[in-house]
C-alpha positions in Angstrom: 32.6 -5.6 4.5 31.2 -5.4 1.0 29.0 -3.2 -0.5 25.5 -4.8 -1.0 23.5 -3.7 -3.8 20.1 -1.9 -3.4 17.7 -2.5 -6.1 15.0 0.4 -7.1 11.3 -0.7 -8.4 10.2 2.0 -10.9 6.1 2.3 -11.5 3.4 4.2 -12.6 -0.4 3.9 -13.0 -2.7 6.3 -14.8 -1.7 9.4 -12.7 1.0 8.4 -9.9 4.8 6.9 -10.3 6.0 5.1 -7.6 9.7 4.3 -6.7 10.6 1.1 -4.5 13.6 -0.1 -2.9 14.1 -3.7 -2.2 17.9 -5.3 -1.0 17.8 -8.1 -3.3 16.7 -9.3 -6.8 14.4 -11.8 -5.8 12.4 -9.3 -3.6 12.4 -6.4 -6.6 11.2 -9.4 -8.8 8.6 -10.4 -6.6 7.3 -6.3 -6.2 7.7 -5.7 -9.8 5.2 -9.0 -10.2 2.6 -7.7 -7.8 2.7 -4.5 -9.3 1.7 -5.5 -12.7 -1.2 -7.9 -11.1 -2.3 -4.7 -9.4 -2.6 -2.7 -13.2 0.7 -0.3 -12.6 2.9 -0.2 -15.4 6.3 1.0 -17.0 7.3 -1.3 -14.2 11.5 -1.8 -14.5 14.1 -2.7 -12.5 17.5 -1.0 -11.9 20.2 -2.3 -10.0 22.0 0.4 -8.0 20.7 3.4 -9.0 19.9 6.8 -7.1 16.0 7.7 -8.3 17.3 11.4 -9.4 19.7 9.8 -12.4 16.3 7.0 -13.2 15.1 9.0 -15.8 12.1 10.4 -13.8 12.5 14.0 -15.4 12.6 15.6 -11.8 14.5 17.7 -9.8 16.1 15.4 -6.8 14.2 17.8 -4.5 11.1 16.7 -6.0 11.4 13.2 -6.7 9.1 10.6 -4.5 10.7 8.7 -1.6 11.6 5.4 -1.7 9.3 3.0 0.4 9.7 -0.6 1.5 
């Protein structure tokens, strides 16, 4: 079996960030648009990467979970 790639929704709104975890593009598309109709921004997209090397600036022991 192949590997299937697990796509990470990054957000934040004026005092939370929020990491998301979708198993295909269309669905992290479709987040990332609701997001932004909801007022969260900074909202990207990254293809296959862990939360603690995104760039968050926080210890993996601290870093939020990801939800579905």
């Amino acid at each position: 079996m192949g590997a299937t790639m697990t796509y990470f929704i990054f957000a934040r709104d004026g005092t939370s960030r929020i990491v998301l975890k979708r198993d295909t593009r269309e669905a992290a598309e479709k987040k990332a648009r609701e997001l932004k109709d909801l007022g969260w921004f900074d909202v990207k997209i990254e293809a296959g990467v862990e939360p603690d090397r995104a760039g968050l600036g926080l210890p993996a022991d601290q870093l939020p979970r990801p939800h579905r």
